[in-house]
Each structure stands twice: as C-alpha cells, then as structure tokens.
N, C-alpha and C positions, 0 to 999 in steps of 0.2 A: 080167502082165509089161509090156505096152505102158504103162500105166498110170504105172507105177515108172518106166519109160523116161523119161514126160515130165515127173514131177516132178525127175528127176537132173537133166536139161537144162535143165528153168526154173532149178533152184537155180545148178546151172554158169554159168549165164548172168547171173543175178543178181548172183552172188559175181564174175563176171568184170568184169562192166559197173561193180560198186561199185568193187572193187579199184582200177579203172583211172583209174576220177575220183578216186578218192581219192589217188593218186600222182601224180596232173595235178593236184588241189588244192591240196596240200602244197607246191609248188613258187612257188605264188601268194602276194601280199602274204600276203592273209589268212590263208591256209591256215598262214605264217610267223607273223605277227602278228596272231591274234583281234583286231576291234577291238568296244568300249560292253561289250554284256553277256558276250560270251565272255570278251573281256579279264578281266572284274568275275569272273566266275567262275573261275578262272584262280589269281585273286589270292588270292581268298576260300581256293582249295583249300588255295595257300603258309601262309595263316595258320592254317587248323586244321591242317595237318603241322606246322610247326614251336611251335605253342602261342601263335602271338599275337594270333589272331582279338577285335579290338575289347569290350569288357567292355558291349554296348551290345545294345537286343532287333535282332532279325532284321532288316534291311532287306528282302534280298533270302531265298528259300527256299532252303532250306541240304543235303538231301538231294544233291541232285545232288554240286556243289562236295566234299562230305564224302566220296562214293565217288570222286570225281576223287580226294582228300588219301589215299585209303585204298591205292587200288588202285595195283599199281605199273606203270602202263599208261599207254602215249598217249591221249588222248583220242579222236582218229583211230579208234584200233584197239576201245574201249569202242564208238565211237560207231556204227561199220564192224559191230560182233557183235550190235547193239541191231537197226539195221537190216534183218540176216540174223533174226535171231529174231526178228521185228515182221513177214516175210514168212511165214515158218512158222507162226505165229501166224494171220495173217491167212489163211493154207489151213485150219490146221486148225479154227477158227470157221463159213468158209464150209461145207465139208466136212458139219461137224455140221448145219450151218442148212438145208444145199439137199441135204443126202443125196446128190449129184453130184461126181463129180473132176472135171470139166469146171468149173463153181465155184470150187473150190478153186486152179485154176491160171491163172483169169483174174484172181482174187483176189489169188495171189501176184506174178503180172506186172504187175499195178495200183499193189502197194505197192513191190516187189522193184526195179523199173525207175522209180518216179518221181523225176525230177530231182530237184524242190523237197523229198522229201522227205530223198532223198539231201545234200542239198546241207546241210539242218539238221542232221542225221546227224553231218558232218563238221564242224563249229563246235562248240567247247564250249558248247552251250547242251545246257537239260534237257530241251526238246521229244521230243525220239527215244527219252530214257531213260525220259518218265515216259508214253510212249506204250506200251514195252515193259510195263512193269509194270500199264499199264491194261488190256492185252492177254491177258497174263500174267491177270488177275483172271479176265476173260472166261472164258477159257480154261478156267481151274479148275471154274466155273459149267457151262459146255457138257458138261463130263466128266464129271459131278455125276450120278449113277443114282436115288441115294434121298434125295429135299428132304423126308422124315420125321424123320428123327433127325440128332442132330451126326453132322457128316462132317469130315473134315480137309480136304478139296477148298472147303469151304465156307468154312471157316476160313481157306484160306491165299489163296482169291479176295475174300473182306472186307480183310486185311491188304494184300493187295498195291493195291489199289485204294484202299485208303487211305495206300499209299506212293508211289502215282501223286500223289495230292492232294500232298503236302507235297512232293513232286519238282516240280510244276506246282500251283499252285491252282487255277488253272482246274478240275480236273479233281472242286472237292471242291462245283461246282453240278450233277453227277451224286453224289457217294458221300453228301453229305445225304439228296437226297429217298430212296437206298437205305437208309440207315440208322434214317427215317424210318418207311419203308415195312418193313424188318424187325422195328422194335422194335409197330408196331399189327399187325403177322401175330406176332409174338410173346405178345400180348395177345387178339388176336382167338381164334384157333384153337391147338385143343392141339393136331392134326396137327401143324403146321407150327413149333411152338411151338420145338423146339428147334433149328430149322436158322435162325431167324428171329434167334433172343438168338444165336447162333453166330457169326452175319454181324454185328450189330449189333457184342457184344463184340470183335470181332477188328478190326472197320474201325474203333472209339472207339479202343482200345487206342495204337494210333500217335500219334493223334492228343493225348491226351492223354500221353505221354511226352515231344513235343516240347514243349507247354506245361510241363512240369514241367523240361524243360531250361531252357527263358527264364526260370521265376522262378527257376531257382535263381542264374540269370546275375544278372537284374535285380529287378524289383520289383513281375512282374505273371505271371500266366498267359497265354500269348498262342499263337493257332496263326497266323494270319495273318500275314505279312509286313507290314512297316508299309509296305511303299511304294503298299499297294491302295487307301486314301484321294487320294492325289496324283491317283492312276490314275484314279479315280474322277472325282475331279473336269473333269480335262484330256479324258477321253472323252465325256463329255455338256456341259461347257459352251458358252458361246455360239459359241466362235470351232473347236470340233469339226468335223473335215470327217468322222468318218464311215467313213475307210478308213487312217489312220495318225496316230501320235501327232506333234505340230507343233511344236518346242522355241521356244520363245520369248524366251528368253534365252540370248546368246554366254558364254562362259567360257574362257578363258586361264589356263592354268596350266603349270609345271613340276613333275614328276617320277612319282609314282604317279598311274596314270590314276583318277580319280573318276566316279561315279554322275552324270551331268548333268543327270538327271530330278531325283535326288535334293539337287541342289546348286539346282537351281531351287523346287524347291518352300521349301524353306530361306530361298533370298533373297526370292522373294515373298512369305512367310510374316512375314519380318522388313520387308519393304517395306509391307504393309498393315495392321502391327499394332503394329509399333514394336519389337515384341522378338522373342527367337529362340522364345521356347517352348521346350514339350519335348515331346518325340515323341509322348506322347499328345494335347496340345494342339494342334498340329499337325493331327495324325489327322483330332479332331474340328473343326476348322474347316474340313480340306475337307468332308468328309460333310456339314457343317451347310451350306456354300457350294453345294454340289449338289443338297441337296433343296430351298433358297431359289430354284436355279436354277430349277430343276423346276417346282416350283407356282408360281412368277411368269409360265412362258411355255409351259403343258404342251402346246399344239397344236404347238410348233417343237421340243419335246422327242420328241414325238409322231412329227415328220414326221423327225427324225435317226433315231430306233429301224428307222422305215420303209429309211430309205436304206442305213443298215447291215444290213438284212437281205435288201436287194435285193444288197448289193454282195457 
C-alpha cells in the first residue's frame, strides 16, 4: 500500500506540475505561435487534412505531422499525454531493470518533472512523440517471457521502434543495428530463430510501406527524409561549432512560413553549380561535399567528433 501511495503522488505531481506549464505555455508567444519547425509541422499537418500536401519526396519526416492531420486534438494535449506515458514508461523499464520501486520512482521524477523535456512536450515538434513510441518498443521487449518462439510483444516492440524511426530518424542509428542483429540471430540459431525474423519482419515492415508511399508519390523508393544530406553536410563541415546548427544565409519573405535550412541549401546548391538540381542531385553533392570534407582534413574532423561528444 505505501508503495501505490507513492507512485499516485509522483504521477499527481507530475500531471500537476505539466498541466500547469502547459497553461502558462500556451499564453506565450510561442506556445500561441510555434515558430521554424513546429510552425513547418503545423503546416505540413493542414496539408495532409485537407489533401494538398506538395506532390514532391519527403523533406521533413512525415509521421508525426500525419497524427497531428489525424487526430482531432491540440497538440498541447497529444504532447501533455506522450509526456505522461513517456514517465510510466520510464517506471515501468526501470521497475523491470533494477527489480526495485525505489528505481522506478526516481526514474519517473527524472522524466515526469524535467523542464527541457517538458518544454519539447509542448511544441509541435516529434521529439516527445517518437520518444513515446521508442518507449513504448522497450517496453514490449521488457515484458517479453519467452524470446523462443513468435510472440506478439515482440512483434509490436519491432513495429513501434520502427514507428519511432520514421517519427524521428535519429532513432533508426538504433533499429538498424537491431534489425541487423535479429536477422544474423535469425540465421545463427534455431532457438531464437523465430523471435529474431518476428523483430526483423515487423521493424522492415513500416519501413518499407513508407518507401512505397514516396514512389508511388514520385519517382523513387526512399525512407529517409531528403533534408539528412544538407544536415550532414552543415554538421561536419569546416565552419561546424559542434553544439548547434549556424544559418548562414538571411531570407525575407512574405506569407507561408518556409524551411530556411531547406531554402538555403537550394540557394547554395544553385550559388556553386549554376543550376537548381533536383532533389537527388542535390542530396548527392552534399554527401560527396562531406566526405571531400572529411578525408582533406580528418585530424580536424577528428577533433569536432571529440568536441561533440564532450559537449
């Protein structure tokens, strides 16, 4: 009974403390006006609700935006519920890990009360959402009794960890080397043989339905958002500090707010090659620009990888 006492009063407290930023949020510019990516997200969600979303591959990762278009909910109050389940989550992992409720409720006040997390929580961005669902994988995993045969727990922590990946990319330089690592335990051992294809099949699955949505849009298979080459380039090249991205060109505009990562890479793209390209062209001149980088000066490439890992 103690026990339950103090998980009720962490979650009370949680749910009190979020509530309350978020109602002090909301009254803020931003919290009124998302500004760069929330706005972009925002935007993106208007045009797959009303059918006018651009005839053009991915810029930006389109999951998030698409439950924005779906659900008929503020983002606030999705972002407010992701938050709450991302602390429960986070109990019941440590729970499983350290076999202790003491764990579990430093673990929940860790997630449940952090500002910065909070604070992402409540912007339309996909951070919070695709943390849920990385969560949400875990989770299935921890719960998991028998890694001998198909389990649906297995199946539905492959799938959601792969719905993490296309809500956030970031998240798919973990469900590779997973999917990696199940398909050679799929091969290796018959033990394991069928919870291994279970994870692999279920985490490809997503992924490959989102490529088969772009070609049917345009003209390619593509999981990746094309804005990761730009990215790519701007985070390792010379003038990189290491701790944030550095816009290097102003832009003026009226009306619909624009991409100004993606409005720059465009205009340097046509500033150092004479023409616009096209979005795979593009692609590939950063990525080719970044690894000329790289092996022209790998001791200073060397010494940035250092800085960012100390920062």
């Amino acid at each position: 009974m103690r026990v339950s006492k103090s998980v009720f009063w962490l979650l009370l407290i949680v749910a009190t403390y979020s509530l309350g930023y978020a109602i002090w949020y909301w009254q803020t510019p931003l919290g009124q006006v998302p500004a760069l990516d929330g706005q972009e997200n925002l935007i993106i969600a208007e045009q797959i609700r009303v059918g006018a979303l651009p005839d053009e591959p991915f810029y930006r990762a389109m999951l998030y935006p698409t439950v924005l278009a779906i659900l008929p909910i503020h983002w606030m109050v999705l972002g407010l519920l992701c938050h709450f389940a991302n602390t429960l989550l986070a109990m019941t992992l440590s729970r499983r890990l350290w076999n202790h409720e003491a764990s579990a409720l430093i673990s929940g006040a860790l997630v449940g009360c952090n500002p910065v997390l909070l604070h992402f929580a409540l912007d339309p961005l996909d951070t919070t959402f695709a943390i849920t669902l990385f969560l949400s994988g875990l989770a299935f995993f921890a719960t998991t009794t028998d890694w001998t045969k198909v389990s649906i727990r297995i199946g539905l922590g492959g799938c959601a960890i792969a719905l993490a990946a296309l809500a956030r990319p970031h998240f798919l330089a973990i469900l590779l080397p997973f999917i990696l690592a199940a398909i050679v335990l799929g091969f290796a051992s018959s033990r394991f043989r069928s919870a291994g294809w279970t994870f692999a099949i279920t985490a490809i699955a997503p992924l490959a339905i989102l490529g088969g949505i772009q070609l049917t849009r345009g003209d390619s298979f593509r999981i990746l958002p094309t804005q990761g080459a730009y990215n790519l380039w701007v985070s390792n090249n010379a003038n990189a500090n290491g701790l944030y991205y550095s816009q290097t060109l102003s832009f003026h505009y009226v009306g619909e707010h624009k991409n100004p990562a993606k409005m720059e890479s465009e205009a340097l793209y046509l500033e150092e090659r004479g023409e616009e390209g096209t979005v795979d062209e593009r692609s590939a001149y950063w990525r080719n620009a970044t690894i000329d980088h790289i092996q022209s000066d790998p001791i200073a490439w060397i010494k940035l990888m250092t800085f960012k890992g100390y920062a």
